[in-house]
Each structure stands twice: as structure tokens, then as C-alpha cells.
C-alpha positions, 0 to 999 in steps of 0.5 A: 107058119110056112114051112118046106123041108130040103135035102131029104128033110135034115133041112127045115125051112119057113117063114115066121108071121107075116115075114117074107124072109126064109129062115132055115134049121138043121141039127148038126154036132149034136146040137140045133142050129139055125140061121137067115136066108135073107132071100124072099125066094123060096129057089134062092133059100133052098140054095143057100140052106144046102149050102149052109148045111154042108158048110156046118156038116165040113165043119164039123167032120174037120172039128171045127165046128163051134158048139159053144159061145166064141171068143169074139162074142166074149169080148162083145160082151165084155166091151159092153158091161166095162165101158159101163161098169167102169164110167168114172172110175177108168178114163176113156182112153184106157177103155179105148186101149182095150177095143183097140187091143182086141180089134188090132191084135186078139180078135184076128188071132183068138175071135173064130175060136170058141172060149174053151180053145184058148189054151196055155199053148194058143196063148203061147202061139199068140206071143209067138206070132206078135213077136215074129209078125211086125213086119206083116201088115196088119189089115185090122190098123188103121194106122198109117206108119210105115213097119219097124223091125221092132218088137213089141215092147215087154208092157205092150204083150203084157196089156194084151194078155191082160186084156185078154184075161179080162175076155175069160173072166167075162165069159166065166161070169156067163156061164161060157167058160169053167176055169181061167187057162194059166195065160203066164208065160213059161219062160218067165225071167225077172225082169231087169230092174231100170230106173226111170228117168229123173234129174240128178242134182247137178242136172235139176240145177243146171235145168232151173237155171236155163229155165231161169235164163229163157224166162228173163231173156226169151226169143220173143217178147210174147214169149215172156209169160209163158217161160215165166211160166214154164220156170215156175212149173219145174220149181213147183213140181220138183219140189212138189211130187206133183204128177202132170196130170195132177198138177194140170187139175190143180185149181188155186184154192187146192193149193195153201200156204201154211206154217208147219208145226213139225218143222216150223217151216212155210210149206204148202197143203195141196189137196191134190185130184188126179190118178189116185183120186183125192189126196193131199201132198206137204211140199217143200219149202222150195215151193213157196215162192215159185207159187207165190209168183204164179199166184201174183203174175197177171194172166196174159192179154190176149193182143188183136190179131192181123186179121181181126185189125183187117175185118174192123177196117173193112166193117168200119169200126173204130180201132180198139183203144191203146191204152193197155188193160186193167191187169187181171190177177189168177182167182180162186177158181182158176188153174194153177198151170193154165194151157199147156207147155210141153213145146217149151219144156222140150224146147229147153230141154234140147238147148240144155242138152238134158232131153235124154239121160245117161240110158237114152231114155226121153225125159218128159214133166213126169220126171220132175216127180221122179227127181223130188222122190229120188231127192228126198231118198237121197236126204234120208226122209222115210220111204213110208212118208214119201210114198203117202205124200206122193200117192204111191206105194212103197213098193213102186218106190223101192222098185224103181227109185230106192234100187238105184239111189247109192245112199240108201245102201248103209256102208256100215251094215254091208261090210260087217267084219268077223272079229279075228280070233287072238293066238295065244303067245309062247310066253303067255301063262297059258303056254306055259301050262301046257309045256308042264303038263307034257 
């Protein structure tokens, strides 16, 4: 191996095998360090290795110097074990949320740092920073959005944090770090108890019956299928709890119509897949008509475009026959809510003047869910029962439903009453008493 010393020998330099480019070493901090010229010329190595040297020595007399692994090789590290790690058990864009997390935002703030410096205190700088920054441009985003005067939202730093915890504890797992800093803030206030947004009774009627009203007359005939549609999907999961998402996975043989032996009712059994995985959810009896016609409606035929109509008579084809198709009905395999209707669920929902409630917050098919749980409170049923037939947890349903719901407070158990003591009277025997013995 060649080699060739500089600097009066505290810097090495030489050529591994029949490699042409030089490599240099040198001990700094205590500790050997190594790094490529990438020059082939051993004039030009010789440059950058002295320069190289007196960048570490300036580092390290500035305490800078890192002698161990940095933040940013952490989260190289963890970005590589979670997306393997976690293949079908975290969608992909929650995975992508963590990358995006850490190049926008930690790795510009926390990646030059080695894992040991990222203190309480950096971490509290970190906050500082994100909330008095937003209008700085961001050269790490791609984004194209002109700055808002808005911080960032409360569940917006808490991702980050979170992303960041999940950086330490892999660097932990290496060896790299000995304890996880305590990254909660020190400020912490409860936070205020909001509802999300549902529909109240009068406003789930006044929803279904505009639906109801643009499925029987809509603006255009082609139209028709897709607001029969859309009136059925708020029937199904108002009364359902369905999660959109779940409901989009949902195939027509995951769905049964069956006779209730508790209640005697016709019900349906839905095997549901989605967030929570596998589950299964007893709807109301309010569900069974909106699926029976879901089940029974044709699927939509596809007329032929203008353009496919022009390329015929160009390539001198015979036009397709009038006569219309034979009606193709939904079979097992098939998806309940085939296609997506969001434009016409907003579009409704502006006409009806329901997109925002009482707190001007958007309400979205998520809040259907929130409307069959906040009905179901306001009937009485069993928080218990509601939260296994809604794949959640009591405590999200005590959370942000049962708080505000007004007939979960028991009138009779609140305005309890002491008893008042009785005053015994001038003519009663007892007072008597005491005016003999005096």
C-alpha cells in the first residue's frame, strides 16, 4: 500500500490496492478519523488533506467536533428498519409522513447534531423555532404554496415530536444513545375538549332529505346513478358507523341480511376491513333498505364517447347497436360503493348549507360515523356496545362524543339535595320538656 505523510506526519495519506484514488487519516478529539480525497493526484490530496485537518482541528477547538454517530444517521437508519419492519401493518403514506417529517423540518434543525445533544432544551428550541418561523421559506419543501401567517397546528408538532422519539429510540437500539431526553413540553395545558363534527337530528334529516331530493331530480340525467348512489351511502353509514375507508373495502358478500335474535329486528352483519383490520359491525335496522337498493340497482353503462363515435366513422366501422344492454346487477365480489363521490357529497352539502357546523369546522363522510355514534349516546345504548360495534375505544368515545352529548348527564344524579334538618316547635312535647327543667 502506498503511502506519504503531510504536515510534519499528523496526516497520513495512501492508496488501497490498485486504487488510484488517495485516502487521508489523521487523529483528532481523540479519536482516528478518516476521509477520500477523491483526487488521483497526490498534489491535489495533499491540499485537500490539510485542509481537511484543519477543518476537524477548528472543530474541535469550537467543540463541535462530533465523536459520535449524528441525528441525521439515526433517522437514515430508522427510515431503513420502519419501512421494512412495518410493511403491512402501516399504510404507505404514514410511512411517507415520517420522511417527510424529517427532511422538511427535524433534519435541517437536529441532523449536524450528534444523538446525545438533542437535549430537552434543543427540543424546546425546536418548538420555539416552528412556531415563530412559518414565514420563512423553507428551502427543504417542495411545496409550492404561498406562506400563511398560521402556526402550525397542536397535531402537526405533536407528529413531529413523535417522529423524532421514534429517531432516538432507534439510535438507542444501536448502541448510539443511553436514555431517551424527556421530549414533552414544559408547558404542558390541557387541552380544550372539542367535538368533531357530526350532524345534529334535524340536520341528518334535512341532509338525507336533499340527498333524496338531487337522487329523484338531478341536474343532469347522467347524473341519476351517482346521486342514487351518493343518498344511499349517507342512509348506509349513518346508521352503520362505518369509517369511509371501510366502507370503500366493503365487498357485497361482507355485507348479510339477517333476523336479530335479541331484538327480533332485520339487521345487517357486516364483516368490516379497514383501519382496525377485521371486524364486524350489527347496524341499524335503518340499513337495510338503502343496501337492499344498492344491491338491486344495475351498474352503470358506460355510454360511447364523441370521440369514440368519430374514430368509428373514420376507420369505417358500423355504429354500435341502439338497442340498450342487458342490465348488469352488483355480484358477490363487487364493491358495495364502487367510484368515488366526494364532489357530489360537498356539492350537496354546500346547496343544504350543512358543509360547516356551529364551530366552523368542514364536515367531511367521516362525519356521518361521528353522527350514528352521537345518536346512539343520545338513545341510551351502552357506550361499551358501541365502541366494540364501532371499532374504537371507550375512551375516544368518552373523549370526543360522550363530553358534549347533553343526555349523557343524569339530571337526577347532579342536583342532589341535603335533606334540611326539622326545628322542633314552642308547643311540641320536647320543648316542653326543656322549659320544666329549667
Amino acid at each position: 500500500m502506498e503511502s506519504h505523510r503531510v504536515l510534519n506526519g499528523k496526516v497520513q495519506l495512501y492508496r488501497r490496492g490498485e486504487s488510484r484514488i488517495w485516502q487521508c487519516s489523521a487523529s483528532v478529539g481523540g479519536k482516528q478519523r478518516r476521509a477520500t480525497t477523491k483526487r488521483e493526484s497526490l498534489a491535489l490530496a495533499s491540499e485537500f488533506a490539510e485542509d481537511w485537518y484543519l477543518a476537524l482541528r477548528g472543530k474541535d477547538h469550537a467543540g463541535i467536533l462530533l465523536s459520535e454517530k449524528s441525528f441525521a444517521q439515526a433517522a437514515t437508519q430508522f427510515l431503513a428498519e420502519y419501512e421494512v419492519i412495518t410493511e403491512g401493518e402501516r399504510s404507505q403514506k404514514w410511512t411517507e409522513g415520517h420522511e417527510i417529517r424529517l427532511r422538511i423540518h427535524l433534519l435541517p434543525f437536529f441532523g449536524e447534531l450528534g444523538v446525545s445533544k438533542v437535549t430537552p432544551a434543543k427540543v424546546q428550541d425546536y418548538r420555539v423555532h416552528r412556531m415563530t418561523s412559518r414565514l420563512e421559506p423553507n428551502p427543504a419543501s417542495r411545496s409550492n404554496r404561498p406562506l400563511v401567517d398560521k402556526p402550525p397546528a397542536r397535531s402537526t408538532l405533536h407528529n413531529e415530536i413523535v417522529t423524532l422519539r421514534m429517531v432516538l429510540k432507534t439510535a438507542i437500539r444501536n448502541g448510539w444513545l443511553e436514555h431517551l431526553p424527556d421530549l414533552s413540553p414544559p408547558y404542558r395545558t390541557q387541552g380544550k375538549i372539542v367535538h368533531r363534527p357530526w350532524f345534529s337530528p334535524a340536520e341528518y334529516k334535512q341532509l338525507y332529505e336533499a340527498t333524496r331530493a338531487y337522487a329523484r331530480d338531478p341536474f343532469h340525467e347522467r347524473d341519476r346513478w351517482n346521486a342514487e348512489q351518493v343518498h344511499d351511502y349517507v342512509l348506509f353509514l349513518a346508521n352503520t358507523g362505518l369509517r369511509p375507508d371501510e366502507a370503500k373495502n366493503l365487498q357485497h358478500r361482507d355485507v348479510a341480511i339477517v333476523e336479530d335474535e335479541a331484538t327480533g329486528e332485520t339487521l345487517l352483519e357486516i364483516e368490516v376491513r379497514g383501519k382496525r383490520g377485521v371486524g364486524y359491525c350489527k347496524s341499524m335496522p335503518s340499513a337495510v333498505r338503502p343496501y337492499e337498493r344498492l344491491l338491486n340497482r344495475p351498474k352503470p353503462v358506460q355510454a360511447e364517447s364523441r370521440r369514440e363515435k368519430q374514430r368509428r366513422r373514420k376507420e369505417g366501422l358500423p355504429p354500435l347497436s341502439e338497442d340498450p344492454p342487458e342490465p348488469e346487477y352488483p355480484e358477490l365480489r363487487d364493491s358495495v360503493f364502487p367510484g368515488n363521490h366526494v364532489r357530489l357529497f360537498n356539492g350537496i352539502l354546500e346547496r343544504a348549507n350543512l358543509k360547516r357546523d356551529r364551530d366552523e369546522k368542514p364536515r367531511t363522510a367521516y362525519s356521518l360515523r361521528h353522527t350514528y355514534i352521537c345518536m346512539r349516546l343520545m338513545e341510551g345504548a351502552d357506550i361499551y356496545q358501541i365502541a366494540k360495534n364501532c371499532r374504537t375505544s371507550v375512551e375516544m368515545i368518552e373523549k370526543f362524543y360522550a363530553a358534549h352529548i347533553k343526555s349523557t348527564l343524569d339530571a337526577a344524579s347532579i342536583n342532589v339535595r341535603r335533606p334540611k334538618p326539622l326545628r322542633a316547635s314552642k308547643s311540641s312535647p320536647r320543648a316542653e320538656v326543656d322549659l320544666d327543667d329549667e
